[in-house]
NUNU-234380 format. One record per residue (C-alpha): z, x, y; residue number from 1; residue in three letters. Coordinates in Angstrom, 3 decimals. Layout:
<nodes>
         pz         px         py   vose   mise
          Z          X          Y    NUM    ala
...
</nodes>
This chain:
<nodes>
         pz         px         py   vose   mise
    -70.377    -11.981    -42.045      1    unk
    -70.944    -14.695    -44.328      2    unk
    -69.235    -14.179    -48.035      3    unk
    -71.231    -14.600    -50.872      4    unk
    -71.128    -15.160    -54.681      5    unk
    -73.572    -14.561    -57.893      6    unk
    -74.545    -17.332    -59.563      7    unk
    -76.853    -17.968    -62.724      8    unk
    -77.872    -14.437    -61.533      9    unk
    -78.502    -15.149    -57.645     10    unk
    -76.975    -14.832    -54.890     11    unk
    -76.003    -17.804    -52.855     12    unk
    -74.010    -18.060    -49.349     13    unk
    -70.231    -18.829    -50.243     14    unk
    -68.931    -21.411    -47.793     15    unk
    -65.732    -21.040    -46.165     16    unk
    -62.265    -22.868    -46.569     17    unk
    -63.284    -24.516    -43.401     18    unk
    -66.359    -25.123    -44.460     19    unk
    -64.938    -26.774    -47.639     20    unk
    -62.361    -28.904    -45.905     21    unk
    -65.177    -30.461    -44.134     22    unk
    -67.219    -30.460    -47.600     23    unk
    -64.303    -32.640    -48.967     24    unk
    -64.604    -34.599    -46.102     25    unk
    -68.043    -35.972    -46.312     26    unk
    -68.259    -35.501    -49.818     27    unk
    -65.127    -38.290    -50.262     28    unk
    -66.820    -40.610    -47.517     29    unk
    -69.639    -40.729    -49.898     30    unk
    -68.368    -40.958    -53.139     31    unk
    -65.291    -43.454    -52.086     32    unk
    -68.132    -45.502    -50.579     33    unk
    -70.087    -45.486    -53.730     34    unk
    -67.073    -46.760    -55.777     35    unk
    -66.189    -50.233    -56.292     36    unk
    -62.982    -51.360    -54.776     37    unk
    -60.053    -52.008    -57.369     38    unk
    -59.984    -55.426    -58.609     39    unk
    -56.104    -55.450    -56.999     40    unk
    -55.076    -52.985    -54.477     41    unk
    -51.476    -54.202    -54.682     42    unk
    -49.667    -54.401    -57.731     43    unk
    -49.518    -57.823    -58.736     44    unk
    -52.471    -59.375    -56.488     45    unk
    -55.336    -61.227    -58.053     46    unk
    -58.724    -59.855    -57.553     47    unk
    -60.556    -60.644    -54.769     48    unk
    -57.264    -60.791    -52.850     49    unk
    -56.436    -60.171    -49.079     50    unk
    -55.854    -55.951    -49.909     51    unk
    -58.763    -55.919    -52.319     52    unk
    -60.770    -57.229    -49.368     53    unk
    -59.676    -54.667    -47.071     54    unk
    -60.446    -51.735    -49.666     55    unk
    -63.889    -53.441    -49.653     56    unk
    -64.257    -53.585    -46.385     57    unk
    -62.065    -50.579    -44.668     58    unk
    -62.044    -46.843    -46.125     59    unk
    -59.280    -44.218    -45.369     60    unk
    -58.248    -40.933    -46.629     61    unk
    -56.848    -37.863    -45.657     62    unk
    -59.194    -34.445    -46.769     63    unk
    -55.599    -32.267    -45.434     64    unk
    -53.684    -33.758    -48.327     65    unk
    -56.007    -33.437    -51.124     66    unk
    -57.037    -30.150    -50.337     67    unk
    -53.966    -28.882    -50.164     68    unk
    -53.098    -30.347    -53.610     69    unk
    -56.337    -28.671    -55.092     70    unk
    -55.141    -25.574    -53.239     71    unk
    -51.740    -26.235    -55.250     72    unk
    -53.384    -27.047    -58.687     73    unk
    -55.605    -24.072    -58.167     74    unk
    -52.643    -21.316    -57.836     75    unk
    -51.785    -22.367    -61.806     76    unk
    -55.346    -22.354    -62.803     77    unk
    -57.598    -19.877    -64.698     78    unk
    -60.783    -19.062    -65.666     79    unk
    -63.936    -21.735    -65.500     80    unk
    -61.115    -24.461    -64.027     81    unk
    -60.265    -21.464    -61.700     82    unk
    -64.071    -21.328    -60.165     83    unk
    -64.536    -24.767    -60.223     84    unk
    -61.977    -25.754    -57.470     85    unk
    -62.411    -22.557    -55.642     86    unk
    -66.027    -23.560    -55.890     87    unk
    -65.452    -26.947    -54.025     88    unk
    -62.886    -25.780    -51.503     89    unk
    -64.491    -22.874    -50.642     90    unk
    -62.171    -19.766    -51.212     91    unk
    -62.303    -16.280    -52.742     92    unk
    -58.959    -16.634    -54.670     93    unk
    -56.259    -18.631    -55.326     94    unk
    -54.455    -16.227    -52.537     95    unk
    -56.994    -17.438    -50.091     96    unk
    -56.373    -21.159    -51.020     97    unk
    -52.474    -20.747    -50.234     98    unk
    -53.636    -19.090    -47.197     99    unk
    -55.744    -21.560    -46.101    100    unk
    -53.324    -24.370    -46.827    101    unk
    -50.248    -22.938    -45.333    102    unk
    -52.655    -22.521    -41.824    103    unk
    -53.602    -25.890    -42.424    104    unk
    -50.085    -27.231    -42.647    105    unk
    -48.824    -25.158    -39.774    106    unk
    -51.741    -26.211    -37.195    107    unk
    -53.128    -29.188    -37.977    108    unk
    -50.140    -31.301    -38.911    109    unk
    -47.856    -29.171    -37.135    110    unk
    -44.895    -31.142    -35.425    111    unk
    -45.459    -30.910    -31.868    112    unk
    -42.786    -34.080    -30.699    113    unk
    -41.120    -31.267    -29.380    114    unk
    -43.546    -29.442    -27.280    115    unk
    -42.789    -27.608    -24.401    116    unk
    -45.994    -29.341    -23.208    117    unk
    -44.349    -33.082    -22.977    118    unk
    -44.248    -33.579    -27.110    119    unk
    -46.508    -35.321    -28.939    120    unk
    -46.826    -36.892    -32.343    121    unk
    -44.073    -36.287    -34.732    122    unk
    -45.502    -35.048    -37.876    123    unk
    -43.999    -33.926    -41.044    124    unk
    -46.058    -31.773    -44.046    125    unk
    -44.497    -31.075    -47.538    126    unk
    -45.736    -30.572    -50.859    127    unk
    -43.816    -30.667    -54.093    128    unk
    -43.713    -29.944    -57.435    129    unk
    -41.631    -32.719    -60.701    130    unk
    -41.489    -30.939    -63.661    131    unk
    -39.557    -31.932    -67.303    132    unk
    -36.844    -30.430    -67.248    133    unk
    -37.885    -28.839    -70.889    134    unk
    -40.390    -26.915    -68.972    135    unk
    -40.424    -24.173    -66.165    136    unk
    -42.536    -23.789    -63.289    137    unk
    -44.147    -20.055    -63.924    138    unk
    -44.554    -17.471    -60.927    139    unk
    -47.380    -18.945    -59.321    140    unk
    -45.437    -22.276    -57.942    141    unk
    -42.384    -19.834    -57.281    142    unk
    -42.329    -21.301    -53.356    143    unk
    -43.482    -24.600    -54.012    144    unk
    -40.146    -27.304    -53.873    145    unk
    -39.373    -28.126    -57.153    146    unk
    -37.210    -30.987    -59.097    147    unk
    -36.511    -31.356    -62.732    148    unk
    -37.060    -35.219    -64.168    149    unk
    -36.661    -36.471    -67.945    150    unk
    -40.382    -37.306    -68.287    151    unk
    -39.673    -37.155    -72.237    152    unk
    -36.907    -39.241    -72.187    153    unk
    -37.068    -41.340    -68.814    154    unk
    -40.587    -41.569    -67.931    155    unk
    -39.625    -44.591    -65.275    156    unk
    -36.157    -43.380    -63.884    157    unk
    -38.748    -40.128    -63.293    158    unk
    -41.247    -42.205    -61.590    159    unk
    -38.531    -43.891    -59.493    160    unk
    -37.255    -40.523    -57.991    161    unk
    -40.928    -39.429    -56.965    162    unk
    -41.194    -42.877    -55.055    163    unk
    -37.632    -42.369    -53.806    164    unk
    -38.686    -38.915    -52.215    165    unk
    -41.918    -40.288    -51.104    166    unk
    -40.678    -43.337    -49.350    167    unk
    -38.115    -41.530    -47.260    168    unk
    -40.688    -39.128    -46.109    169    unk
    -42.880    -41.346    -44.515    170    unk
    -40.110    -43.955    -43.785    171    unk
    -40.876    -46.391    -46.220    172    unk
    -44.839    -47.027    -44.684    173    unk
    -45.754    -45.741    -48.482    174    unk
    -43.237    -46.944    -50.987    175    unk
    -44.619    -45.690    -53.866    176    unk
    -47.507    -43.446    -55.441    177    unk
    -46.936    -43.934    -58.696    178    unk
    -46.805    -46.788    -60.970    179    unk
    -44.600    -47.075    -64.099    180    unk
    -47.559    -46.660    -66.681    181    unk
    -48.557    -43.504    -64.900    182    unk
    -46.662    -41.494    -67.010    183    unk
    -45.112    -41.675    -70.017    184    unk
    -43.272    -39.040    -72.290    185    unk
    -46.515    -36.663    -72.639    186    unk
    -46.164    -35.922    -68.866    187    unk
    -44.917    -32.940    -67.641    188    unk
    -46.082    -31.913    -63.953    189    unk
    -46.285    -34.386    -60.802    190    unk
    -47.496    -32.611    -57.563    191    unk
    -47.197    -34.599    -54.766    192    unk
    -48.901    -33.479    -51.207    193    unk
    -47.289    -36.038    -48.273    194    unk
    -48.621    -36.241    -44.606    195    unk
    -46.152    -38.925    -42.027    196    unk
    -46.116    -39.060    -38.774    197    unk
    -44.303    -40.949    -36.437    198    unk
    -46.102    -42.802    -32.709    199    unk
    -48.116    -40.541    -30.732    200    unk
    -51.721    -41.520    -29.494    201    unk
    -51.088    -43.716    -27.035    202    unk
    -48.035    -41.277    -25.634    203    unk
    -51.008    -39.050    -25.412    204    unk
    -53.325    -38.953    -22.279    205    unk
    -56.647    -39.536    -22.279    206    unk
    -58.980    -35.807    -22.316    207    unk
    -59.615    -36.733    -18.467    208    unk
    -59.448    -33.385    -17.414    209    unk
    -62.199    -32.639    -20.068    210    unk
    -64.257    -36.347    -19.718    211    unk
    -63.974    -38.792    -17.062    212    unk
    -62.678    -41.602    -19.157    213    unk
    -63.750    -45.040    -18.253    214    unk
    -63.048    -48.826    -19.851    215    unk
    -60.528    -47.483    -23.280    216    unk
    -60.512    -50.205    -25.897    217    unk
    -59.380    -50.581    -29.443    218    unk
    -58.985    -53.377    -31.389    219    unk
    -55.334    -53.496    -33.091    220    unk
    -55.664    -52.709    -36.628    221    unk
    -54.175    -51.160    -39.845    222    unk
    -55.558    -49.587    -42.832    223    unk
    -54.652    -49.211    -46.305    224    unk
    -55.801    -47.314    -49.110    225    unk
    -54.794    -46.332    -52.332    226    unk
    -55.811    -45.457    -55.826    227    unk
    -57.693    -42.393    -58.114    228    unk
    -59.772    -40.062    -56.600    229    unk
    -60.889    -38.590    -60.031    230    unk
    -64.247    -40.016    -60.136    231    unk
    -64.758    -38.872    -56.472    232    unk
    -63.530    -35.024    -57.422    233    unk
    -65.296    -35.093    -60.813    234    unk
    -68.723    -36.309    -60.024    235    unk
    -69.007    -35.598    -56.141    236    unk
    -67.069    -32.298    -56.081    237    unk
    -67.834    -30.364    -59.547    238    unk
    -63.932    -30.429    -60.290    239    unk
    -64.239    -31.404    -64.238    240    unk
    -62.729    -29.264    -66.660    241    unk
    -59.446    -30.002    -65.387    242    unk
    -59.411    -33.219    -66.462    243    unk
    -60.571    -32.530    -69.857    244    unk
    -57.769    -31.818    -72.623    245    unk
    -58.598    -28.716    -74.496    246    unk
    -61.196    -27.669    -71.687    247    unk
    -58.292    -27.156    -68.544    248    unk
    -56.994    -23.744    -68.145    249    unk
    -53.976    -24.114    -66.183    250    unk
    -52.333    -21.679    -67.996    251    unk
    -50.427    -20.213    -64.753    252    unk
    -48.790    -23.452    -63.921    253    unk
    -45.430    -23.871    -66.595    254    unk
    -44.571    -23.528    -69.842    255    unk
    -42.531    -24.691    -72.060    256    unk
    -39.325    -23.340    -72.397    257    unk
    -37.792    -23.812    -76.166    258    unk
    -40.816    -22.211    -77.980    259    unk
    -40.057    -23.164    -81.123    260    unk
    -40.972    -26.534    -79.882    261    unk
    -43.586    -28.686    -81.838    262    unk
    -45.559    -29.360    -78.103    263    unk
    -44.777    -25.207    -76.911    264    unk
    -48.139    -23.630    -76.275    265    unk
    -49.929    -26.631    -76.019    266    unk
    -52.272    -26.779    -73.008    267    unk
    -52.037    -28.377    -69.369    268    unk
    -54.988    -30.537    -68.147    269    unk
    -54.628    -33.199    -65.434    270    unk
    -54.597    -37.185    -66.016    271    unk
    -55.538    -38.347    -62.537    272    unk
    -55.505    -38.036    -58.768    273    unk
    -53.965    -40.769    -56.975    274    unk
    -54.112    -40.873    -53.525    275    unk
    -52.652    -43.045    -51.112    276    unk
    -52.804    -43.558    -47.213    277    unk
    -51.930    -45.866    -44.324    278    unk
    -52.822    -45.901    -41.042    279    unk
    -51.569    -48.410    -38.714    280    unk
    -52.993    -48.429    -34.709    281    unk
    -51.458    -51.436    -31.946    282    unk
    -50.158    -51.308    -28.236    283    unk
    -47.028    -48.932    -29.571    284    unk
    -48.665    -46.143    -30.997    285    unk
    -50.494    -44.626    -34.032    286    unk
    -48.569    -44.795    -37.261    287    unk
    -50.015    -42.646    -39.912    288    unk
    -48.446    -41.927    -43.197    289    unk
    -50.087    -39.746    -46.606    290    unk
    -52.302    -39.050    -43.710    291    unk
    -51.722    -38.371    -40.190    292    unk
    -53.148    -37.403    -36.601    293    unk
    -51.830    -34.479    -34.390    294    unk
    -54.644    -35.654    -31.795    295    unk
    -57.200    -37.991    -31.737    296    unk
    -59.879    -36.872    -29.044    297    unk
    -62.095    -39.527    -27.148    298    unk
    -65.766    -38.368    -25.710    299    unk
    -66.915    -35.016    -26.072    300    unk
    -65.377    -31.452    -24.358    301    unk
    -68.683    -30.198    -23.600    302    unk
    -68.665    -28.517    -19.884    303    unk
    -70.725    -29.981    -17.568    304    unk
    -71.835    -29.572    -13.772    305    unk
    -71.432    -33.287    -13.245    306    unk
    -69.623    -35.062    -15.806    307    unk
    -70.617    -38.248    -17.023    308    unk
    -68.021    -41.320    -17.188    309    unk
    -67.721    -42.231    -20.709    310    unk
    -66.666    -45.986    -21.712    311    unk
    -65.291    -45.930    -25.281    312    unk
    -65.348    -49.615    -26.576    313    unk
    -65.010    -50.157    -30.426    314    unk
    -66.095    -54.071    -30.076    315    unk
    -68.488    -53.412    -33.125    316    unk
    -67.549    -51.355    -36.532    317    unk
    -66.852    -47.871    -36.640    318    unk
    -65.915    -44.385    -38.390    319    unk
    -63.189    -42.522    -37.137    320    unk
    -62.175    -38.960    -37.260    321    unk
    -58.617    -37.410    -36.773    322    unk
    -59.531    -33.797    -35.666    323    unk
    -57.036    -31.361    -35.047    324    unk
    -58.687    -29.688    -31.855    325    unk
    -58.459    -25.823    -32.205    326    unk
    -58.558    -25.380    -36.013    327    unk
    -60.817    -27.961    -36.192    328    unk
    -59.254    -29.261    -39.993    329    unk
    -60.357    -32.731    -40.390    330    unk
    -56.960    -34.455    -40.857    331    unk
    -58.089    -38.070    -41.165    332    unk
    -61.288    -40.162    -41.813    333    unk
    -61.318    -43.746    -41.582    334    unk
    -63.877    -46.723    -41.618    335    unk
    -63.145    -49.987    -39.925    336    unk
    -65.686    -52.550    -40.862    337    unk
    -63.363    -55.183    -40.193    338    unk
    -60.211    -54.891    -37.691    339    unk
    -59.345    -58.667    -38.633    340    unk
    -58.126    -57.472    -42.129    341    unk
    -54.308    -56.096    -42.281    342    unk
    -53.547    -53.791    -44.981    343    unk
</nodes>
């Protein structure tokens, strides 16, 4: 039965968290398309530079991650900030978010490189929570993995620790997701959603049993992408109060702990989005880090009387989905307009 909601008076269909994940999906592939490529992708590169090029040129993203961090940034939110996310993800509750999430990170980026069925990619999921150590993390993020930082006093020494954590979780393929000047002494929440995986497509065969594969060919390439996904939430998805100060209600999320503190009671509302990806593909495997693929399918799994051979050759430019096949969660989307272009 399909759920629905009252709005403005009417009744309208609500969409499910499924539904949503793929939502986020197309809705990013638009909007990211729509946005002009940072003048330096790389810290330090001129504009117009090789990586600048490539953001041009190549798009990737991962809708897993940032859903689950909306799914995250929703369990401390109330009210009209509260709607609006459950609005674009598609949920009943913040309850149903974590649900959704947690299913998410179980099946579709669920480690299977030990698989009674031969293993397959090696995939790790985690989520986590930096918080000033003069606040505390209220019920709501009771389960999420939390670390204390001096954001008031060491805003860089802070930053450094995210990276730290970051970088050893995807083996150094993303070394950072944070600059310096992204926080400062105001901060006082980081969440940080990470997706790695280690080689695994071409360990996997071919669907022949479900698609007579013919002539398989890929051109060797890597993509990179990185940067704020504000605009993108804000405009495409509906997601705005959040980012307005005095608007955001994310009252559930911490609070301060001396409250006789000149900043104690003040209100929550969120900076930016960054998000950051990498996906590299060549003769050894699939290497896919702040994103990743638990199975990439090739041809169709339609049943038919007498199958017809399928040649995949990508010898022209092409958009690329990372499906996980039974929940059907769209764990990557990528766009390769240019396989010459590394990074």
């Amino acid at each position: 039965m399909t759920r629905k909601r009252r709005r403005s008076g009417k009744t309208v269909p609500k969409k499910s968290n499924a539904a949503g994940l793929t939502a986020l999906a197309l809705c990013f592939t638009r909007q990211l398309q729509l946005q002009a490529p940072p003048a330096a992708v790389v810290a330090g590169e001129p504009a117009g530079g090789p990586s600048a090029a490539a953001a041009a040129a190549n798009l990737l993203f991962s809708p897993v991650a940032v859903y689950a961090a909306l799914a995250l940034l929703a369990a401390g939110a109330r009210g009209g900030t509260l709607q609006e996310l459950l609005d674009a993800l598609g949920g009943d509750s913040r309850d149903d978010l974590d649900a959704f999430a947690r299913r998410a990170a179980e099946r579709a980026v669920a480690d299977r490189s030990r698989s009674l069925s031969g293993g397959g990619p090696a995939v790790a999921f985690a989520c986590g929570a930096w918080l000033d150590a003069a606040w505390a993390l209220l019920p709501a993020f009771r389960d999420a993995e939390a670390r204390a930082v001096d954001f008031g006093n060491e805003p860089e020494k802070a930053v450094g620790e995210i990276n730290g954590c970051l970088a050893a979780a995807t083996n150094n393929h993303i070394d950072s997701i944070l600059d310096p000047s992204s926080v400062d002494t105001r901060t006082t929440l980081v969440l940080v959603e990470k997706v790695a995986s280690g080689p695994g497509f071409w360990h996997y065969r071919l669907p022949t049993s479900q698609v007579p594969v013919g002539d398989f060919r890929l051109p060797k390439f890597e993509v990179f992408a990185s940067g704020s996904v504000r605009e993108a939430l804000s405009d495409g998805m509906g997601i705005k109060s959040a980012f307005v100060a005095g608007e955001a209600d994310l009252a559930d999320m911490a609070a301060k702990r001396d409250e006789d503190a000149d900043t104690a009671g003040t209100p929550l509302y969120v900076a930016d989005v960054c998000h950051k990806a990498v996906i590299e593909v060549n003769e050894g495997g699939t290497v896919a880090n702040g994103a990743t693929a638990s199975y990439m399918l090739c041809g169709a799994s339609a049943v038919m009387d007498q199958p017809v051979k399928v040649d995949f050759v990508a010898d022209h430019p092409f958009v690329f989905f990372v499906i996980e096949e039974v929940s059907r969660a769209i764990v990557f989307v990528g766009r390769v307009l240019d396989p010459s272009i590394s990074g």
